[in-house]
One Martini backbone bead per residue (centre of mass of N, CA, C, O) as a GRO file, in nm:
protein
  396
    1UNK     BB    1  -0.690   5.212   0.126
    2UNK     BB    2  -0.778   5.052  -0.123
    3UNK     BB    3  -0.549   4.821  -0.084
    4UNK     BB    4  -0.645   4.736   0.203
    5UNK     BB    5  -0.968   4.675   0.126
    6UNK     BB    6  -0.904   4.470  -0.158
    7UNK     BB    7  -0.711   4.280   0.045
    8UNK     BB    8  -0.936   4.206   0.279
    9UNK     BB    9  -1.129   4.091   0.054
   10UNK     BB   10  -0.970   3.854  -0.038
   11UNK     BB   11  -0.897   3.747   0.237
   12UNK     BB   12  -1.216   3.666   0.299
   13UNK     BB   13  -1.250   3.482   0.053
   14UNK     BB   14  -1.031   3.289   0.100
   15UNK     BB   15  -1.083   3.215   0.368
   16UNK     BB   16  -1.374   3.089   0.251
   17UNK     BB   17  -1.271   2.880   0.072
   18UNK     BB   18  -1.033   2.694   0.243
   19UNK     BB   19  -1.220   2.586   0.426
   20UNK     BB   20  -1.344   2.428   0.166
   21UNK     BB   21  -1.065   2.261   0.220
   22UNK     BB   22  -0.813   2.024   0.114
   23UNK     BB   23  -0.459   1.960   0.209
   24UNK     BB   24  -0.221   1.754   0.143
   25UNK     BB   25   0.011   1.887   0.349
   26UNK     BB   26  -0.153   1.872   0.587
   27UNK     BB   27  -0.162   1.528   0.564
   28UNK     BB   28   0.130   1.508   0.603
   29UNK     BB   29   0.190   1.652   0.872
   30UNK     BB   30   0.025   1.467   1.054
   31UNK     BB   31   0.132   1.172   1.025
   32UNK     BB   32   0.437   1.269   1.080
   33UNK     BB   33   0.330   1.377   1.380
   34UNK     BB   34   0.196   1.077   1.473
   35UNK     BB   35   0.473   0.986   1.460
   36UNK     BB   36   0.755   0.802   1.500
   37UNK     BB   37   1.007   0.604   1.413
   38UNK     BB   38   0.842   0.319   1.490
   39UNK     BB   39   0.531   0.407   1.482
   40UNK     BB   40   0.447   0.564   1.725
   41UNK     BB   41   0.175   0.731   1.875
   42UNK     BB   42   0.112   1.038   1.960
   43UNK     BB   43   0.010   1.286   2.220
   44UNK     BB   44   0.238   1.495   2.077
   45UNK     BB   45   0.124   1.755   1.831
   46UNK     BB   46   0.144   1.903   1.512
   47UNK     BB   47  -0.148   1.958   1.470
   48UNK     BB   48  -0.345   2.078   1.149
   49UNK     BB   49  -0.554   2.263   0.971
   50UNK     BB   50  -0.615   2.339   0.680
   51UNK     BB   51  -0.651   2.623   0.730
   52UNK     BB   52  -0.387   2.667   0.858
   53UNK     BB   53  -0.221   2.559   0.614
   54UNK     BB   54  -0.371   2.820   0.442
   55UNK     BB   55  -0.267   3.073   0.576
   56UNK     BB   56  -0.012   2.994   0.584
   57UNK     BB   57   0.100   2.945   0.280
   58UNK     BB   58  -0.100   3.082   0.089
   59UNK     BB   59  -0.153   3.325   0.256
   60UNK     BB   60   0.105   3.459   0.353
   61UNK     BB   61   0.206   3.696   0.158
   62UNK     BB   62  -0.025   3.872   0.219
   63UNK     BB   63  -0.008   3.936   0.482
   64UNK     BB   64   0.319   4.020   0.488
   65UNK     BB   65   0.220   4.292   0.367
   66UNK     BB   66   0.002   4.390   0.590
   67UNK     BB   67   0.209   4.287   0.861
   68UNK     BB   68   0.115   4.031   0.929
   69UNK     BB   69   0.157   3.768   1.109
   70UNK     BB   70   0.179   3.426   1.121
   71UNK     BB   71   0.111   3.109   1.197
   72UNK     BB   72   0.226   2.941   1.456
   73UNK     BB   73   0.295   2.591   1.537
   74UNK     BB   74   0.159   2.420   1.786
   75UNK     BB   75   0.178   2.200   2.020
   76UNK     BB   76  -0.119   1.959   2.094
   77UNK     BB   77  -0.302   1.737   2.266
   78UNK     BB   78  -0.427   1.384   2.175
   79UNK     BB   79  -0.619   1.208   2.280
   80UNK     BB   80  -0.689   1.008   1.973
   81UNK     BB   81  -0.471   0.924   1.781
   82UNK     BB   82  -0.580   0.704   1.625
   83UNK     BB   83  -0.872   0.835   1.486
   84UNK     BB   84  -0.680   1.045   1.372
   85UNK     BB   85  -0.518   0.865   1.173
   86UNK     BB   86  -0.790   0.748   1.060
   87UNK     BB   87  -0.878   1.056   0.926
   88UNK     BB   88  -0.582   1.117   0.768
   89UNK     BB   89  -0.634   0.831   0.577
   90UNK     BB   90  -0.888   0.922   0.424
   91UNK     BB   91  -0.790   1.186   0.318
   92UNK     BB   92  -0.532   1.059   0.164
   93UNK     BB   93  -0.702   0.907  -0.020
   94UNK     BB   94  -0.907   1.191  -0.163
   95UNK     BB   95  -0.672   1.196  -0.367
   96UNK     BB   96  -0.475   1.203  -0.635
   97UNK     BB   97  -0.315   0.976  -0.773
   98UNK     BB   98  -0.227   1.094  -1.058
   99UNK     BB   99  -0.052   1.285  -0.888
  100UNK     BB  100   0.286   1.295  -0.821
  101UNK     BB  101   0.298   1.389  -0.537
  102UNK     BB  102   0.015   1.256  -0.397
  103UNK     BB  103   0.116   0.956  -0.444
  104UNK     BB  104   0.382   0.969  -0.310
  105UNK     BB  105   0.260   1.015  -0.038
  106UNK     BB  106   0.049   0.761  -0.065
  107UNK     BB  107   0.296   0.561  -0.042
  108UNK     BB  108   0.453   0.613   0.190
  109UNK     BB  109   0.208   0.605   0.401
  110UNK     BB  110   0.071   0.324   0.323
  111UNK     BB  111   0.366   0.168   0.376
  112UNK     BB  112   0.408   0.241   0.675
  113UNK     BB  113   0.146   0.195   0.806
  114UNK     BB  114   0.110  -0.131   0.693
  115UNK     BB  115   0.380  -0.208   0.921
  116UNK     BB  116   0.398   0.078   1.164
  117UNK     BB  117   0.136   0.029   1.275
  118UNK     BB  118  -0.006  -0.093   1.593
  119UNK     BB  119  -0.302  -0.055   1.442
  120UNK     BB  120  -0.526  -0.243   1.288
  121UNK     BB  121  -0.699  -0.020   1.117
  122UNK     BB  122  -0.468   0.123   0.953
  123UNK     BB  123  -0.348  -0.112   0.842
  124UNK     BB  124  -0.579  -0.194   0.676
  125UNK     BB  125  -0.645   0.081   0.532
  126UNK     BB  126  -0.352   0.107   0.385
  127UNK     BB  127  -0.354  -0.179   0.242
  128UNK     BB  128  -0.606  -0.119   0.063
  129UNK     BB  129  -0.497   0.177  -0.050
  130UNK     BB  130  -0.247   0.079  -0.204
  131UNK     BB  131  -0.390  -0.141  -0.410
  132UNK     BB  132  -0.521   0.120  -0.534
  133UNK     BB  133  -0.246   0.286  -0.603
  134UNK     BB  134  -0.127   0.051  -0.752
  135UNK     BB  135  -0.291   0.057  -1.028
  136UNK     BB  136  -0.218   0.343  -1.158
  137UNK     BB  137   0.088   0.213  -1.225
  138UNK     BB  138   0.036  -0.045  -1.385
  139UNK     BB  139   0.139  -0.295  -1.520
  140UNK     BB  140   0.216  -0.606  -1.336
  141UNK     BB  141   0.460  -0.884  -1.456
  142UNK     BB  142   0.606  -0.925  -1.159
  143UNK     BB  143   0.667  -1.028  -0.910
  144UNK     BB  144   0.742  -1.006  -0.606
  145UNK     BB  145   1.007  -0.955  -0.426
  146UNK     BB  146   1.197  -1.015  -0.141
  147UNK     BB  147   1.408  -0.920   0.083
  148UNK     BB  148   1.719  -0.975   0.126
  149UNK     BB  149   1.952  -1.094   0.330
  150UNK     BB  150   2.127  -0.829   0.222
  151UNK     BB  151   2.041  -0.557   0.293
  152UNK     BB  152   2.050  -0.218   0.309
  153UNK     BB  153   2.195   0.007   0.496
  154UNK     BB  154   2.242   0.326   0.661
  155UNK     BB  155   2.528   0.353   0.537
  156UNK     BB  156   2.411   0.316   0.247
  157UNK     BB  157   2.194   0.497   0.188
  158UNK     BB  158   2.227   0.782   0.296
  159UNK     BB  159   2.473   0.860   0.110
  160UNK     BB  160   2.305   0.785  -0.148
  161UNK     BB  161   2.055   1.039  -0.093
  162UNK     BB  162   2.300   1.265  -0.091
  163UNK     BB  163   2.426   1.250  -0.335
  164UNK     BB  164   2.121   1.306  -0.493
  165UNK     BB  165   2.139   1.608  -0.379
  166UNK     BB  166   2.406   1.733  -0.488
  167UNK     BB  167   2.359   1.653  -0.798
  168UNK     BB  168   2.129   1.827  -0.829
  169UNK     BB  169   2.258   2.107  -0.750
  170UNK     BB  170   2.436   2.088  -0.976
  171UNK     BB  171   2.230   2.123  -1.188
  172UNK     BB  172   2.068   2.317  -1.125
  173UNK     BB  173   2.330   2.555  -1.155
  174UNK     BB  174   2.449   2.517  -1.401
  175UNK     BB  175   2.178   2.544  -1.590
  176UNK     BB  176   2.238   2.894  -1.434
  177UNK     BB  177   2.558   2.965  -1.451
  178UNK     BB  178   2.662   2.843  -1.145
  179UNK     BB  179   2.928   2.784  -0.986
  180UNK     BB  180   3.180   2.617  -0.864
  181UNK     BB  181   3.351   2.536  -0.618
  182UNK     BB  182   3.657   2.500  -0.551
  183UNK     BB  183   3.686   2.138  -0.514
  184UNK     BB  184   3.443   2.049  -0.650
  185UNK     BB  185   3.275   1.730  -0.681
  186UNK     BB  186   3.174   1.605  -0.970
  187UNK     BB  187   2.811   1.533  -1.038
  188UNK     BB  188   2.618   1.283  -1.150
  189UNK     BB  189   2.263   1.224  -1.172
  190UNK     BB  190   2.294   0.936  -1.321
  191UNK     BB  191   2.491   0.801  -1.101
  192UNK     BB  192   2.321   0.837  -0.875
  193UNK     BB  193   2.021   0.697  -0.954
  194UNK     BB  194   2.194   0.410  -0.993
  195UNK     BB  195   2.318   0.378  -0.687
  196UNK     BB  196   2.020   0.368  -0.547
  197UNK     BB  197   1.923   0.159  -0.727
  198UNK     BB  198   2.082  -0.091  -0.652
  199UNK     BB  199   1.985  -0.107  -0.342
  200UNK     BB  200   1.831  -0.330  -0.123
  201UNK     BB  201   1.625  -0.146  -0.027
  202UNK     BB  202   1.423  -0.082   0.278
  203UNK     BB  203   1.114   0.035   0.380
  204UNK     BB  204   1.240   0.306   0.458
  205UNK     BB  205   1.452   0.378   0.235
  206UNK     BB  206   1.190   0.339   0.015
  207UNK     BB  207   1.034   0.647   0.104
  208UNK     BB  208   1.254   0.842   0.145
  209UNK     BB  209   1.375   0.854  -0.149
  210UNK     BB  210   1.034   0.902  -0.263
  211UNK     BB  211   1.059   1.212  -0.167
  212UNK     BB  212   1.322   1.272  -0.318
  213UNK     BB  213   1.223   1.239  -0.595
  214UNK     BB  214   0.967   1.419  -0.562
  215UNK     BB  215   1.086   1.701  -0.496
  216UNK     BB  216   1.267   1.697  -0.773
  217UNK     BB  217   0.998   1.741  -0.950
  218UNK     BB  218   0.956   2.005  -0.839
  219UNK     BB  219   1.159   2.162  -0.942
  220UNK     BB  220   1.425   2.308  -1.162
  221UNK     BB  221   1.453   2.088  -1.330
  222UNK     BB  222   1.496   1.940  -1.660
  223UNK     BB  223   1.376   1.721  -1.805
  224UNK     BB  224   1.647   1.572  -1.887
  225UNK     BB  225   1.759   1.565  -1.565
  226UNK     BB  226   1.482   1.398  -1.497
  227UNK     BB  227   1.486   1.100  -1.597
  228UNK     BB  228   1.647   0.933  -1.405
  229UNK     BB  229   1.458   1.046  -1.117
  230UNK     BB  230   1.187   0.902  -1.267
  231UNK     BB  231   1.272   0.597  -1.267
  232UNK     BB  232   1.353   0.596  -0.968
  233UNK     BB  233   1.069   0.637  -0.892
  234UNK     BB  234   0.904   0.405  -1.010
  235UNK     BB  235   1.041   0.205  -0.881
  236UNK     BB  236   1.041   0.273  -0.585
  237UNK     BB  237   0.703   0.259  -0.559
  238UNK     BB  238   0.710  -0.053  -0.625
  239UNK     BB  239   0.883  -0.157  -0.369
  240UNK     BB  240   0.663  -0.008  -0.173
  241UNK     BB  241   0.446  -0.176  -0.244
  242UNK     BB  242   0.573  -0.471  -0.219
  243UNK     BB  243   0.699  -0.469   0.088
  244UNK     BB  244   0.431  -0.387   0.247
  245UNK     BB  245   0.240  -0.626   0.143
  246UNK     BB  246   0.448  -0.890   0.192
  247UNK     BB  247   0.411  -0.816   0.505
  248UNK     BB  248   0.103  -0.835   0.544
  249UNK     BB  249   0.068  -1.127   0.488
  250UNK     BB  250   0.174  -1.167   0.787
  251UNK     BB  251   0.167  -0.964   0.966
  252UNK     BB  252   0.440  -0.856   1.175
  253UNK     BB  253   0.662  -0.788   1.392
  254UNK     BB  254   0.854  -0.541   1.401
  255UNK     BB  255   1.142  -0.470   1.590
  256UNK     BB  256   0.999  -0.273   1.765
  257UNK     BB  257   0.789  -0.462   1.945
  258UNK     BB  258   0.969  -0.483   2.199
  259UNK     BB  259   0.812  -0.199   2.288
  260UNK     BB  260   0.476  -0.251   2.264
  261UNK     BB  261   0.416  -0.490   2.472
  262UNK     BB  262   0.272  -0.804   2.479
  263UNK     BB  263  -0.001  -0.698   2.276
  264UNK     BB  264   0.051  -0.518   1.971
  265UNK     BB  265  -0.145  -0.633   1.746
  266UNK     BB  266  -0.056  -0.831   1.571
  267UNK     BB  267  -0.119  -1.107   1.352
  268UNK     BB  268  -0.375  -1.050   1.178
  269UNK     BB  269  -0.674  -1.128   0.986
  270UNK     BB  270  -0.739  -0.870   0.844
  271UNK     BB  271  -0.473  -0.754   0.736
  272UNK     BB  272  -0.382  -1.038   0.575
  273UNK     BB  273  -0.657  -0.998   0.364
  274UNK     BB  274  -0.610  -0.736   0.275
  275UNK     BB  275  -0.338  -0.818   0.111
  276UNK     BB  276  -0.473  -1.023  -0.081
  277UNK     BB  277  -0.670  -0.830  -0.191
  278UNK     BB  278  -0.423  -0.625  -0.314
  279UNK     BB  279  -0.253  -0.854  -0.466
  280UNK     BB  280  -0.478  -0.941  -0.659
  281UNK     BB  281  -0.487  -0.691  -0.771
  282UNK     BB  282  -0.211  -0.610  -0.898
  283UNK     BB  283  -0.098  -0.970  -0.990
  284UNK     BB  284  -0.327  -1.115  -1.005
  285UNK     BB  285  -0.315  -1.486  -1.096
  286UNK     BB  286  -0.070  -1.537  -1.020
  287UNK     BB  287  -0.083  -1.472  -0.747
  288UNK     BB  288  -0.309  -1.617  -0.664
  289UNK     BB  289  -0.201  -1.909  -0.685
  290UNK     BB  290   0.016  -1.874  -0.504
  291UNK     BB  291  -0.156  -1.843  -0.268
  292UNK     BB  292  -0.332  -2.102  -0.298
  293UNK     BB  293  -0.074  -2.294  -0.241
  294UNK     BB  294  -0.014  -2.158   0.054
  295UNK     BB  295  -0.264  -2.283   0.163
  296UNK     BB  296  -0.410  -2.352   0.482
  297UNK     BB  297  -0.740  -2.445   0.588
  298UNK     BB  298  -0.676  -2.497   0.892
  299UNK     BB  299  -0.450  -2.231   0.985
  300UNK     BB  300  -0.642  -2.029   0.822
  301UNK     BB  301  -0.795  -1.767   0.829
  302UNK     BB  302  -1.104  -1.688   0.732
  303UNK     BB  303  -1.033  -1.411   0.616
  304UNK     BB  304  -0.802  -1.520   0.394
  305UNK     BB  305  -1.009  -1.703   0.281
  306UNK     BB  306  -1.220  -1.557   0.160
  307UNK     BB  307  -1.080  -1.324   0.015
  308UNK     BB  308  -0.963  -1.554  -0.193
  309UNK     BB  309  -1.230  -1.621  -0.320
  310UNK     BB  310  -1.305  -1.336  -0.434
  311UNK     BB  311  -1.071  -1.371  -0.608
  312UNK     BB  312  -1.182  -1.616  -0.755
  313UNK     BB  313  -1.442  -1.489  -0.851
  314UNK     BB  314  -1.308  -1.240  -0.995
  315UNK     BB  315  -1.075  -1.439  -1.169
  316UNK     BB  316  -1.093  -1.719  -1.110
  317UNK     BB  317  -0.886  -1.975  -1.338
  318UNK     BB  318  -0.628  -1.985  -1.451
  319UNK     BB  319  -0.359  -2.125  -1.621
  320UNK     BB  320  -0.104  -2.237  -1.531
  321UNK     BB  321   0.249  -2.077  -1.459
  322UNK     BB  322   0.330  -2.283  -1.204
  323UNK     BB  323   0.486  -2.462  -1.082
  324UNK     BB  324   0.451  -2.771  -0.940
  325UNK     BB  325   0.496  -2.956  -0.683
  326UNK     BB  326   0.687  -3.233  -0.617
  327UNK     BB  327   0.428  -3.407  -0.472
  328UNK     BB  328   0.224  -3.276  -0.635
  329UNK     BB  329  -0.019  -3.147  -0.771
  330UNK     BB  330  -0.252  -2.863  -0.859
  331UNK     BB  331  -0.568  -2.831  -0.742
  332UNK     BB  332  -0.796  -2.520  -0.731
  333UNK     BB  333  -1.057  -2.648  -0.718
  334UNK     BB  334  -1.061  -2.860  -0.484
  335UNK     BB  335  -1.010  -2.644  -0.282
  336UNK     BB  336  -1.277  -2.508  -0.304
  337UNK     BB  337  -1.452  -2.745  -0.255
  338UNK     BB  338  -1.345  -2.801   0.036
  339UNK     BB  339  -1.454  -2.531   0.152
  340UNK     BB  340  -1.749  -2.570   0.072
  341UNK     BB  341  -1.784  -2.852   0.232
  342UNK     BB  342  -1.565  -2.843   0.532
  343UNK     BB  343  -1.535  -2.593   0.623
  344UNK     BB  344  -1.670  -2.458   0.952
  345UNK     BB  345  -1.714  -2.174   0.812
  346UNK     BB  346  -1.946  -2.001   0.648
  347UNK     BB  347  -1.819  -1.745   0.507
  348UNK     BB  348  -1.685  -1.964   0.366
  349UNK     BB  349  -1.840  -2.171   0.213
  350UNK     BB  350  -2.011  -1.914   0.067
  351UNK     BB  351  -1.751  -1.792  -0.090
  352UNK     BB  352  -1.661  -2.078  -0.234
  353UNK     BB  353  -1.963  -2.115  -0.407
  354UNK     BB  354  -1.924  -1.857  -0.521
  355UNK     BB  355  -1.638  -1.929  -0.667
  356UNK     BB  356  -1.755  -2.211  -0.804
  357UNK     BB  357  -1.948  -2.058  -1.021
  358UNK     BB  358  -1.683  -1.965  -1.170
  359UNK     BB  359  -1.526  -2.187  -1.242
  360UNK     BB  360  -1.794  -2.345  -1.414
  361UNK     BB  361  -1.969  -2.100  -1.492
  362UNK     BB  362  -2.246  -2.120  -1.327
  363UNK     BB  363  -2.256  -1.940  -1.143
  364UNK     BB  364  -2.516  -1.839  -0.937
  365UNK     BB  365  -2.633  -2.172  -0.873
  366UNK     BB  366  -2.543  -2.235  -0.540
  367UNK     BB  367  -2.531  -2.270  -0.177
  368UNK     BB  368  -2.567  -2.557  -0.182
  369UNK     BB  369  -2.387  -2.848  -0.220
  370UNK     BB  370  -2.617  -3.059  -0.284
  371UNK     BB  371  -2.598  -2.930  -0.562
  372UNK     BB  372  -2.277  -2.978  -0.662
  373UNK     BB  373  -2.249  -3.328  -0.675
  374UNK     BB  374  -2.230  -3.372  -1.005
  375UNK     BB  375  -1.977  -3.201  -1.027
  376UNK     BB  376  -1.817  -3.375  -0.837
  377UNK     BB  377  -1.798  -3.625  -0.997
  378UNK     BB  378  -1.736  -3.534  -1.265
  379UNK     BB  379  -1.431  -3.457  -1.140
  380UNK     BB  380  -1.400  -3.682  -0.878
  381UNK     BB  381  -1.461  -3.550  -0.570
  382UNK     BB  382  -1.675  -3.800  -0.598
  383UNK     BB  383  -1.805  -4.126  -0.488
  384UNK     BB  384  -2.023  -4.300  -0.542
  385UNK     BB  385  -2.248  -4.448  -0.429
  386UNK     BB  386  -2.294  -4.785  -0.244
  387UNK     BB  387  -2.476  -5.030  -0.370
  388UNK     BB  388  -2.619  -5.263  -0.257
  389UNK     BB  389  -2.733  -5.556  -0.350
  390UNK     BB  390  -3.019  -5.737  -0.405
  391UNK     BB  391  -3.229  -6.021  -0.433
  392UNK     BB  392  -3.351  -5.857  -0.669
  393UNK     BB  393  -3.099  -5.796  -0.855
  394UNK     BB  394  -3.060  -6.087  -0.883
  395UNK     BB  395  -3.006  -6.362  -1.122
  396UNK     BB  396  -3.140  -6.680  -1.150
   0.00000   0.00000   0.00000
């Protein structure tokens, strides 16, 4: 009677506690719940509450002790999938990046959704969420490169992924010094993470890899066991946050959108600048001048030339170290000066005399252009007014 009095008070006490927490993995199972293989959202799903997360797991043991079920997730129909997902992306946003179960789940879903989520709210935060969670990951010293033109395909990766959770079941039974069956091939966990490590893997196959690596980390292998696992993981994180991003400066449409109807509401310019914004967070000066070079004033949305210029405003103009154009040299001051003072957008005008402050020195100098026309000429951007002599001005 006192164990059952003792054990009822601990799970009320228990229940009141979890009601006022938040649960990574419950926001795990609701994104992975809300979503198909082509990331459209569904409209029946087995969405969980916190609550509901941590009863089954967390408080389960104690339950089935007291002889009580543990409640089973029934799916369950969803008004409002879109803004249940960007709900679950709040969430997940506030979890600790630096915990690596956390941050793997959050560069996960932050990629997939950044890509393959059909709604533009979505992806707008999906992807200013990865840029800031890609800075924990330490300096990126190397622009990122795009996907090859022959990607490893599903018959290649799957085996692959395949391969290193084998390897890892080895290596994990060795350790406690259970046999493998009779005829079972002898495999090394350091040479399936060279070989997964190795395929030109594309963003759907490094994002599942990437979860693979993390469940390893959390298992029973040993830290020297562990050590080739943790490199391919760091590796996936940088491939996965590179690959999501840099589709993101497109947002262009991913293979499944012939099935999304006709406006599937694509090649957005928030999400366009958001990736601006991301990227210019992670690889800093160089991917700006990138970016800077491949503008065309002309053709780019407003929100992406905006962006553009808060990142000159934040980081300057540093001394080119990318090769120049083979017809012209790059000139990122006169881009700014000609936004400042030409480009038809108010929003984009203010953005650009705000970045032309950092340029200059000067900072918040002046937000009026003929504030300006002094420095446009010492520069050369501005030639002198042309005053016609009169006949005071002629000598007899």
């Amino acid at each position: 009677m006192k164990f059952a009095l003792r054990s009822g008070g601990w799970l009320l006490l228990s229940s009141a506690l979890v009601s006022a927490c938040q649960f990574v993995g419950a926001t795990d199972n609701n994104l992975r719940e809300l979503h198909n293989e082509d990331g459209l959202h569904r409209r029946t799903a087995k969405v969980v509450s916190h609550y509901s997360y941590a009863t089954n797991v967390a408080v389960a043991g104690a339950l089935s002790r007291l002889g009580a079920k543990t409640q089973t997730f029934e799916a369950q129909s969803i008004k409002d999938p879109l803004s249940t997902c960007l709900e679950a992306l709040e969430e997940l946003a506030s979890y600790n990046s630096r915990d690596p179960w956390e941050r793997a789940l959050q560069i996960e879903h932050f990629s997939r959704l950044a890509r393959f989520d059909p709604w533009v709210l979505s992806r707008e935060r999906a992807v200013l969420e990865l840029g800031r969670v890609a800075a924990v990951l330490g300096p990126w010293t190397e622009l990122p490169q795009p996907l090859g033109a022959t990607p490893a395909t599903s018959e290649q990766s799957v085996p692959a992924i395949q391969a290193l959770l084998r390897a890892a079941g080895q290596t994990a039974r060795g350790a406690e010094g259970v046999a493998e069956p009779a005829g079972a091939e002898p495999l090394s966990l350091a040479s399936a993470c060279a070989a997964l490590g190795a395929l030109d893997l594309p963003l759907e196959a490094s994002y599942r890899a990437l979860r693979v690596c993390a469940l390893l980390q959390r298992s029973r292998l040993g830290a020297k066991d562990l050590e080739p696992v943790l490199a391919l993981r760091a590796q996936l994180e940088r491939r996965c946050v590179s690959l999501a991003l840099l589709g993101a400066l497109a947002d262009e449409s991913p293979e499944a959108g012939e099935r999304m109807g006709s406006d599937p509401g694509w090649n957005k310019p928030v999400v366009q600048a958001a990736a601006v914004t991301s990227c210019v967070r992670v690889w800093g000066a160089p991917m700006l001048e990138k970016l800077l070079r491949e503008c065309d004033p002309r053709r780019d949305a407003p929100e992406r030339l905006t962006a553009l210029m808060e990142g000159v405003k934040r980081l300057g103009l540093a001394p080119t170290a990318l090769p120049a154009p083979a017809d012209a040299a790059f000139d990122a001051r006169r881009l700014v000066w000609q936004l400042a003072v030409d480009h038809p957008d108010g929003v984009v005008r203010v953005a650009a005399l705000d970045a032309l402050g950092r340029v200059t020195g000067r900072g918040r100098f002046s937000l009026r252009s003929e504030d300006w026309l002094d420095w446009a000429r010492e520069a050369g951007y501005v030639r002198p007014t042309y005053v016609p002599p009169t006949d005071e001005d002629v000598d007899p």
